[in-house]
C-alpha positions as CSV (number, residue, x, y, z in Angstrom):
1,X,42.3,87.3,46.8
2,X,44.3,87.7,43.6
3,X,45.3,85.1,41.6
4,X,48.7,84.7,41.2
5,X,50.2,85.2,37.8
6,X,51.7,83.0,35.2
7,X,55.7,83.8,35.7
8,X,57.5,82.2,32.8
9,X,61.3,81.9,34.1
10,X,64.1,83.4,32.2
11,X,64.9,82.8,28.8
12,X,67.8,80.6,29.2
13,X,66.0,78.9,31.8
14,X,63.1,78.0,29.7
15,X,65.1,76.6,26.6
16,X,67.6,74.6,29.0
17,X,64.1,73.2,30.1
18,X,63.1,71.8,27.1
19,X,66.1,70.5,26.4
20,X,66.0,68.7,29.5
21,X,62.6,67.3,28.3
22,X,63.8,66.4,24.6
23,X,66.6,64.4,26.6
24,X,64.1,62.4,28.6
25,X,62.2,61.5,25.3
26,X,64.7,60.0,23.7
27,X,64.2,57.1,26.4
28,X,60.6,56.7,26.0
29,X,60.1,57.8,22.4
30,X,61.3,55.2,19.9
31,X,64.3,55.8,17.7
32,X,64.6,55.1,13.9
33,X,66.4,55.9,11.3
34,X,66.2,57.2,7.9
35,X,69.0,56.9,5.1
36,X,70.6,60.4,4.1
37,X,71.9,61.6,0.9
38,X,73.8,64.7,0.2
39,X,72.3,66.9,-2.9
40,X,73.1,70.5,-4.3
41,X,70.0,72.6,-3.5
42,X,69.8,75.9,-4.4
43,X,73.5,75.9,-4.8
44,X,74.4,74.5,-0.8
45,X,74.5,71.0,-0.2
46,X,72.0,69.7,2.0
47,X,71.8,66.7,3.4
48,X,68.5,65.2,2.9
49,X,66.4,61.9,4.0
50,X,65.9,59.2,1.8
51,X,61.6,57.7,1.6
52,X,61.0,54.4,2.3
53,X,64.4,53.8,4.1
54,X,63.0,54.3,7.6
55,X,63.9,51.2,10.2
56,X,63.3,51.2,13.7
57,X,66.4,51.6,15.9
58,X,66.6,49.3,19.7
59,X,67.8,51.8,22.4
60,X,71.0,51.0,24.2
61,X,71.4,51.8,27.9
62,X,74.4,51.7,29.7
63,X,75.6,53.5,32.8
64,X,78.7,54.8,31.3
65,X,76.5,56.0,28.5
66,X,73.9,57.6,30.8
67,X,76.3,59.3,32.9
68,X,79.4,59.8,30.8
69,X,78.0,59.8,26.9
70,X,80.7,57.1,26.3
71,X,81.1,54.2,24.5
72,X,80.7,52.3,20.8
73,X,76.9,52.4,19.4
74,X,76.9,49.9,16.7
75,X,74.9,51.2,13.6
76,X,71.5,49.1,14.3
77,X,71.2,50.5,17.8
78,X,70.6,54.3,19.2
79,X,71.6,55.8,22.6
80,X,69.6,58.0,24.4
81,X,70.7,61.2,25.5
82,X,71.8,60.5,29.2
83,X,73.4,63.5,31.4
84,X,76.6,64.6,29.2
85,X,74.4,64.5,26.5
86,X,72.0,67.0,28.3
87,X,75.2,69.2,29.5
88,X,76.5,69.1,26.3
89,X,73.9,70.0,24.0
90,X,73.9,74.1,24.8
91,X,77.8,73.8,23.8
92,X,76.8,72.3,20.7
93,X,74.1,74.5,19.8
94,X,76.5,77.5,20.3
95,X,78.8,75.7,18.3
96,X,76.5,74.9,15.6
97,X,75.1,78.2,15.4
98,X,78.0,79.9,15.4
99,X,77.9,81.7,12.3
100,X,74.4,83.2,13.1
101,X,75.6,84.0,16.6
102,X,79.2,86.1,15.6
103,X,76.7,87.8,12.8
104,X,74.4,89.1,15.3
105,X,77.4,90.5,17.6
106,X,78.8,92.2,14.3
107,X,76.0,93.8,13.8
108,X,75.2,95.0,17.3
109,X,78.4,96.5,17.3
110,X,78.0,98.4,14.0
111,X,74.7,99.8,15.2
112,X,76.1,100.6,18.7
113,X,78.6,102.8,16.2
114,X,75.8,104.4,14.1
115,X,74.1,105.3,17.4
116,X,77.6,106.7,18.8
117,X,77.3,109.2,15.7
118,X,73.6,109.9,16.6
119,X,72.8,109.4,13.3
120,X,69.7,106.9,14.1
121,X,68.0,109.5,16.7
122,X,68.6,112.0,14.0
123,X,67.5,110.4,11.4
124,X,64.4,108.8,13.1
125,X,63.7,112.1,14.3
126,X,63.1,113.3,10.8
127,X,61.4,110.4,9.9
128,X,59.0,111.0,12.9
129,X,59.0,115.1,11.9
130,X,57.5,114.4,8.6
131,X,55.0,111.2,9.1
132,X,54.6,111.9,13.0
133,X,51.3,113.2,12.7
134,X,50.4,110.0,10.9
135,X,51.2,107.2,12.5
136,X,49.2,104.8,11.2
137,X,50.8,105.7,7.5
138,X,53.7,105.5,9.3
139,X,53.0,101.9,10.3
140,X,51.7,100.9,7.0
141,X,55.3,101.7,5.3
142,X,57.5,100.1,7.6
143,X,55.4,96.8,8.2
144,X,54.8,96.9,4.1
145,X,58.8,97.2,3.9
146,X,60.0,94.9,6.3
147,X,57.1,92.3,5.2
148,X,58.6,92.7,1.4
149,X,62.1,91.7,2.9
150,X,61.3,88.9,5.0
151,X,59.5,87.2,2.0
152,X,61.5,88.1,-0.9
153,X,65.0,88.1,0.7
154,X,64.2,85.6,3.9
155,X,65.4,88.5,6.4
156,X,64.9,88.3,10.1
157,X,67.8,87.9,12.0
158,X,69.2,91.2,10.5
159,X,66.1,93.1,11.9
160,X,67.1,91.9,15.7
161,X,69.4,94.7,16.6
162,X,67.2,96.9,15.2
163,X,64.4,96.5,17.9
164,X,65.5,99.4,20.0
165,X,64.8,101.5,17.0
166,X,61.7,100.3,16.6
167,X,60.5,100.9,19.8
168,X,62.1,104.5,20.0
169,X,59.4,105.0,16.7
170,X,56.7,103.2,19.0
171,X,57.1,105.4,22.0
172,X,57.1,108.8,19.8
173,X,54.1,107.8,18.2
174,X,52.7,107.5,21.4
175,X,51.8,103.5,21.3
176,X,54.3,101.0,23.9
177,X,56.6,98.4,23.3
178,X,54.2,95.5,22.4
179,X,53.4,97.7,19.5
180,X,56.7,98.5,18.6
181,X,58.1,94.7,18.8
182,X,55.0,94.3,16.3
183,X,56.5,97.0,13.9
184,X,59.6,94.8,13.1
185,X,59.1,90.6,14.0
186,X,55.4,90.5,13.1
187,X,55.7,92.0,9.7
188,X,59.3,89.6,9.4
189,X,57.4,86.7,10.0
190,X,54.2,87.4,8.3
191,X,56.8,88.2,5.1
192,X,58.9,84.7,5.7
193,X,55.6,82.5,6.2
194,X,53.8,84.1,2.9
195,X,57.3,83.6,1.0
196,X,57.4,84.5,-2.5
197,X,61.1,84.3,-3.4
198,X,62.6,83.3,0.2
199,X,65.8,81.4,-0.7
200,X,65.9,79.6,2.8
201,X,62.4,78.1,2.5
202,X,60.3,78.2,-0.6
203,X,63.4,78.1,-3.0
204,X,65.0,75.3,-0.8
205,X,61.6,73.8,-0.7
206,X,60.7,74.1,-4.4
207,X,64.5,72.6,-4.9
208,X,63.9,69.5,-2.7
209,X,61.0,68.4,-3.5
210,X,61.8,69.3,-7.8
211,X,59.3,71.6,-8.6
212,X,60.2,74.3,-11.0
213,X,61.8,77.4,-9.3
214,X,59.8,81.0,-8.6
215,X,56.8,78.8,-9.7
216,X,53.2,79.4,-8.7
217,X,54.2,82.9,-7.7
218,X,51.2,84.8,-8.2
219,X,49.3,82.2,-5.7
220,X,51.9,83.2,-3.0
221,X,51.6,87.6,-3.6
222,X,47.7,87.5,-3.1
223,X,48.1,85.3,-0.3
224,X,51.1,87.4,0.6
225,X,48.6,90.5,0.5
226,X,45.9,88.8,2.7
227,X,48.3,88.1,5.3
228,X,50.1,91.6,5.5
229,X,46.5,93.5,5.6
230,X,45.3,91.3,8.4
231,X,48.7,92.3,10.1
232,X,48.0,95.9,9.6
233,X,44.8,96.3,10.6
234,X,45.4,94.1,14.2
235,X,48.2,95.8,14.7
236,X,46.6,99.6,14.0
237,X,43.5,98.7,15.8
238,X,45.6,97.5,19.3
239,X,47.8,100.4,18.9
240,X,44.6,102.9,18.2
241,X,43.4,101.7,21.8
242,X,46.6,102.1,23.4
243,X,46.8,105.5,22.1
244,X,43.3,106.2,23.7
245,X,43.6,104.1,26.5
246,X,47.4,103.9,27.8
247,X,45.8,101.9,30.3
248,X,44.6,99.4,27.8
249,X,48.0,98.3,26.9
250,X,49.2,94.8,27.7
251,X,52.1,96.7,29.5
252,X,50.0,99.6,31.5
253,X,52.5,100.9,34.1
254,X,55.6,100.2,32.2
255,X,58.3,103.3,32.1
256,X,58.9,102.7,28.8
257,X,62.5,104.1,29.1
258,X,64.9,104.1,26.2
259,X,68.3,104.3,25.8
260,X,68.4,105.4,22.4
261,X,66.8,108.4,23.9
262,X,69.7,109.9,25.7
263,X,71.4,111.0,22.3
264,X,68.9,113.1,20.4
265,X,69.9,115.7,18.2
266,X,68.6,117.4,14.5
267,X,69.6,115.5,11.3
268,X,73.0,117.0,10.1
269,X,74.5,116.8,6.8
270,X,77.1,114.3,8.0
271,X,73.9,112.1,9.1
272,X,72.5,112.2,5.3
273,X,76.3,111.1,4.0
274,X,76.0,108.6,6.9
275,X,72.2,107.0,5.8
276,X,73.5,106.8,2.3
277,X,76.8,105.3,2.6
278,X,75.2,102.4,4.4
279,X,72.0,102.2,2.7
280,X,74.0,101.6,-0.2
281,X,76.3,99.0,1.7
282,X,73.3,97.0,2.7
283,X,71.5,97.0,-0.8
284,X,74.6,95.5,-1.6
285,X,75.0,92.9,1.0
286,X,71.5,92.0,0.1
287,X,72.2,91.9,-4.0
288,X,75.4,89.4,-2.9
289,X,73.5,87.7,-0.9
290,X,70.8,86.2,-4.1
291,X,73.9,86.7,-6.4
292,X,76.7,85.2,-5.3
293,X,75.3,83.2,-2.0
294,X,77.0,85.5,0.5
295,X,76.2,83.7,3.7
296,X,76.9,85.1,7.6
297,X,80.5,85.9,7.4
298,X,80.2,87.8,4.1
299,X,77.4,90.0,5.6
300,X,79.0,90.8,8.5
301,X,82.1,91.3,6.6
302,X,79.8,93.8,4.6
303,X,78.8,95.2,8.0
304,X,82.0,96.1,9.4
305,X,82.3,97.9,6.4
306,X,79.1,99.7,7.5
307,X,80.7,99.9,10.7
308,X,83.5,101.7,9.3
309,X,82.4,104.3,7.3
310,X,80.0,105.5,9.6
311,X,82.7,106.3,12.3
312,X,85.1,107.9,9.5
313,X,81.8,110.2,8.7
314,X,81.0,110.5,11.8
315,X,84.5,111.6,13.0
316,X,84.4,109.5,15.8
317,X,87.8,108.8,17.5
318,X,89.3,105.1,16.9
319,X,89.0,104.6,20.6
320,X,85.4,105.7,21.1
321,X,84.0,103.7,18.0
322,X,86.0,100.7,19.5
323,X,84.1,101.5,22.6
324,X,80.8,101.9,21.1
325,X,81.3,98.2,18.8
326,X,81.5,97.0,22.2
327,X,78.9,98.5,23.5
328,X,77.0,97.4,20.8
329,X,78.1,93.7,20.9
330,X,77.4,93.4,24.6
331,X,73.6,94.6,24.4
332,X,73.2,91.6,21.8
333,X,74.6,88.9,24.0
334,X,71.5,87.6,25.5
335,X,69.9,87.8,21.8
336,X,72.7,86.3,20.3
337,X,73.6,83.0,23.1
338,X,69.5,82.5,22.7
339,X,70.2,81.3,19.1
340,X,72.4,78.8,20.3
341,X,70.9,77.8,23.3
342,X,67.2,77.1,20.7
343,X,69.5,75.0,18.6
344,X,70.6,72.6,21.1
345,X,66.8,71.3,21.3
346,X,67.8,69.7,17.7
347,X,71.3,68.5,18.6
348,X,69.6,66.4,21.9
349,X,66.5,64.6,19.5
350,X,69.3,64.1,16.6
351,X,71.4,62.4,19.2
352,X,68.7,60.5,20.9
353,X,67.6,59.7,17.1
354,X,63.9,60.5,17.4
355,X,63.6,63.1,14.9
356,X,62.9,60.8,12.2
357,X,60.1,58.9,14.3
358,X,58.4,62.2,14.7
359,X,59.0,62.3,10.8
360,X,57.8,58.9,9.6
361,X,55.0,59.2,12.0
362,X,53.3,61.7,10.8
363,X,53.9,61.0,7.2
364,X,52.1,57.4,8.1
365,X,49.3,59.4,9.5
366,X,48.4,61.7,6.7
367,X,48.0,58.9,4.2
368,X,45.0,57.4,6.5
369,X,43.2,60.5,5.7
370,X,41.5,62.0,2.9
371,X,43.7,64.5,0.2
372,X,41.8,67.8,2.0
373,X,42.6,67.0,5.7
374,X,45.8,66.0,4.5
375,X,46.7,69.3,3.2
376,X,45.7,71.2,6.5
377,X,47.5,67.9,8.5
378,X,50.7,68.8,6.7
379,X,50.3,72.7,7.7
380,X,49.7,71.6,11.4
381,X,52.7,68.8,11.2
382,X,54.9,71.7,10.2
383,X,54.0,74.4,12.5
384,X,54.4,71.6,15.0
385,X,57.8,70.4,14.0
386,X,59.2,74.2,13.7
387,X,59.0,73.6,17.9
388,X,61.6,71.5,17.6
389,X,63.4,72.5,14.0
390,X,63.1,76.5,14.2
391,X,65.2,76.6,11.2
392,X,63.5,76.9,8.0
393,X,66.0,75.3,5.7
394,X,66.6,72.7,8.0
395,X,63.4,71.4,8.4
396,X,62.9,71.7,4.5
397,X,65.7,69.0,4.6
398,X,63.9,67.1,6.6
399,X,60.5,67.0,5.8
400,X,60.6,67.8,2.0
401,X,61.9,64.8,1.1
402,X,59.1,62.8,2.6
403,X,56.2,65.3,1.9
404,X,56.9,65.9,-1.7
405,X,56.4,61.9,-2.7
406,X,53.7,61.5,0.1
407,X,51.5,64.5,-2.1
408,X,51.8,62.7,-5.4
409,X,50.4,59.6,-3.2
410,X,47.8,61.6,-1.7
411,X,46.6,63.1,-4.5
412,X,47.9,66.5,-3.9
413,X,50.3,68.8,-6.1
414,X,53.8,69.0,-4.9
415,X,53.3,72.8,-4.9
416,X,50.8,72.8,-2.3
417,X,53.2,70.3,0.1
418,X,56.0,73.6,-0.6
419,X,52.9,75.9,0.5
420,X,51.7,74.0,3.8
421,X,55.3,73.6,4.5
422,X,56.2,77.5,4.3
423,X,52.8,78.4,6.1
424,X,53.6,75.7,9.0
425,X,57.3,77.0,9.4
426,X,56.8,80.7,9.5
427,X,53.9,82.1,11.0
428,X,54.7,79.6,14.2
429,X,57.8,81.8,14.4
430,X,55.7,84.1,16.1
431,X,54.9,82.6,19.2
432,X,57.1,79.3,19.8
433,X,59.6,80.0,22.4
434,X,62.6,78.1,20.6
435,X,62.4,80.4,18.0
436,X,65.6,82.1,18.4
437,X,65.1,85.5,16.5
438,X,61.3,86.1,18.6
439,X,63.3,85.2,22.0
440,X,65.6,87.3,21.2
441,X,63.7,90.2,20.2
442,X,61.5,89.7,23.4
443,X,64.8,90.1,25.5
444,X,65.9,93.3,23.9
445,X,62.1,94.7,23.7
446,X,62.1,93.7,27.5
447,X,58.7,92.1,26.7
448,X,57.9,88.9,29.2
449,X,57.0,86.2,26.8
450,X,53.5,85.6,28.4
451,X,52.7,89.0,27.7
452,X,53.6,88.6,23.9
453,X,51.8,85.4,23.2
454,X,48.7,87.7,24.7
455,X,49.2,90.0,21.8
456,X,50.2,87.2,19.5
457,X,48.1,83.9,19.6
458,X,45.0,85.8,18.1
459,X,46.6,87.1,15.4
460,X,48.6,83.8,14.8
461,X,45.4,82.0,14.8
462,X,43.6,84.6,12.1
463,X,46.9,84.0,10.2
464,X,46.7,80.1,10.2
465,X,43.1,80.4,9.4
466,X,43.4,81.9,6.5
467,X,46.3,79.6,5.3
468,X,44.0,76.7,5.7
469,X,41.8,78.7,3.3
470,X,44.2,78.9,0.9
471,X,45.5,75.6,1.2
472,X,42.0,74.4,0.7
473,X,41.5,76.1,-2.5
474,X,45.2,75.1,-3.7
475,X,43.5,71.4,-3.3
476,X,40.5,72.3,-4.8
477,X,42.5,74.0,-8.2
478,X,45.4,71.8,-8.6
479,X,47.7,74.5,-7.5
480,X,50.8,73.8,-9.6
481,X,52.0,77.2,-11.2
């Protein structure tokens, strides 16, 4: 007899679970507080925690506050999250996330225009013409590319609509959709976790906990290198098998069918105006975005743009590229309500005031313990914490503040407590299913999460490996600058 296999329910299903969980911790976990200030970092203002202000919080439990979320909490107290809390907390999330959420439907729409005008079949056919027979050069370009912009420009939720592509390259290549979901997140996130000059995590980081901006740089581009050639070469060698093997893919019997297929046709002059125009729009968007702090609307303002060029190239009809926005919007709803839906995971153990338990906690822990284990204990506290805060500027706010005193304490530079903090918030990215951008991608790639974190743990665990390495010999040098 078979054994039965490990079905992980639907997306929305597993999130809504964990908020469920979260909800019923914050009656059994105890709730505290620290005190908050609100600082210019990097040119926002975040809100940040204040050390040595924690104080432990009684819980108040009431009926009406169970059942209804109602009534006063006076400032010495802390409610858990009872039932409206729990129903509420999804709304919230959306709401919270908003900006991210609207940006990804933008987008979608403005690629469900480019595709309208055929000019990303066209142009991936030439692509595919010219490096086809070389797939593995292929590989080593766009993983090298997208690598550079997750860790130099923090990109990754600008890469989700652009899964279908990706895979559309994968299945001409001749690999499967586990490869070509590889092409684009794992070379995001192996970018974001080895930042260099990532304004939403090293910067913010670096800002937080005063260390000199774009410091210690060349420690972050060699580790930066390790990480992307361990990347390439798992990635090559599982798609080198799949290619001999089809049978040895982690999907054998999928169809592998495409949309994006139904519309191919050779690269036209009007495609090359097409590429152009936008290439140059989005080298833009990306130059506002470090020079004058462009944020989610601006982009997708800078989008539309994209958006509308394309169709005036193209010479689409107004109606049809209002269709094809559409279109494009609704194949990004799942990956778009996802990011919402992650968030409210923070809004329920915020509410239920047990983040900064989980906080003070572990900061208590890592000065019982000698400077070394300390560093790699901060690595693990973050990758842990990015479970619960899968926002990397976020949990700077949190955690910085605490971590950056705790190192001087400990004996550690406050660079390395910036380094263990962008190792433990990015390559976790990878496989934690309230990351928003991975579950989204999975839903578009059609990939069952299960399936992924077969493809993913082991290379996640060769990836944390060697930033314990590294964080051991930042200990061992001083790393500083």
């Amino acid at each position: 007899m078979s054994k039965p296999k490990l079905r992980i329910p639907h997306v929305f299903v597993l999130l809504a679970g964990v908020i469920l969980l979260c909800s019923l911790a914050t009656f059994v976990v105890p709730s505290g507080r620290y005190d908050r200030v609100t600082r210019d970092v990097e040119g926002h203002e975040r809100t940040l925690l204040v050390p040595g202000t924690y104080r432990h919080l009684d819980k108040l439990v009431s009926a009406e506050g169970v059942l209804l979320g109602r009534g006063d909490t006076p400032e010495d107290r802390a409610r858990p999250v009872g039932l409206h809390g729990f129903l509420t907390a999804i709304p919230r999330g959306l709401e919270k996330q908003a900006d991210i959420i609207f940006f990804i439907f933008v987008v979608g729409g403005v690629f469900g225009i480019l595709q309208r005008t055929g000019v990303i079949t066209a142009g991936l056919r030439l692509l595919l013409d010219r490096f086809g027979r070389s797939g593995a050069l292929l590989t080593v370009v766009i993983m090298s590319v997208l690598a550079l912009g997750g860790s130099t420009l923090g990109m990754g939720e600008e890469f989700i609509p652009l899964v279908p592509v990706f895979l559309l390259v994968s299945k001409r290549l001749g690999y499967d959709r586990i490869f070509g979901l590889a092409l684009v997140i794992v070379a995001a996130q192996v970018g974001f976790a080895a930042s260099t000059t990532n304004p939403f995590t090293v910067l913010v980081a670096q800002g937080i906990g005063e260390v000199p901006l774009l410091s210690g740089l060349w420690f972050r581009w060699i580790f930066l290198a390790v990480c992307l050639t361990t990347v390439l070469v798992y990635t090559l060698r599982y798609g080198a098998r799949v290619k001999a093997d089809p049978a040895a893919s982690l999907m054998a019997g999928d169809a592998f069918d495409l949309d994006l297929d139904d519309h191919d046709e050779p690269f036209a002059p009007r495609h090359a105006v097409i590429l152009t125009a936008c290439t140059a729009i989005f080298a833009f968007i990306l130059f506002a975005t470090v020079r004058f702090g462009w944020w989610m609307s601006d982009m997708a303002g800078g989008f539309l743009l994209m958006g509308l060029v394309a169709a005036a190239v193209g010479r689409l009809p107004v109606d049809e590229a209002a269709a094809a926005f559409v279109d494009g919007m609704r194949d990004m709803v799942v990956a778009a309500m996802v990011v919402g839906f992650a968030r409210g995971i923070e809004v329920v153990l915020s509410d239920g005031q047990i983040m900064d338990t989980v906080v003070h906690s572990a900061a208590v822990a890592l000065q019982q313990v000698p400077r070394h284990v300390a560093a790699v204990g901060m690595l693990v506290f973050q990758s842990t914490l990015n479970l619960l805060i899968p926002s990397g500027s976020g949990q700077a706010a949190v955690t910085m503040p605490l971590m950056a005193p705790l190192s001087d304490l400990l004996g550690l530079t406050r660079q390395t407590a910036v380094f263990a903090f962008t190792c433990g918030d990015g390559f976790s990215n990878s496989i934690i299913p309230t990351s928003g951008i991975l579950m989204s991608m999975l839903a578009l790639a059609r990939i069952p999460y299960v399936t992924w974190l077969r493809f993913m743990v082991p290379l996640f665990l060769i990836l944390m490996g060697w930033a314990v390495v590294f964080l051991l010999v930042a200990v061992g040098i001083g790393y500083s600058g």
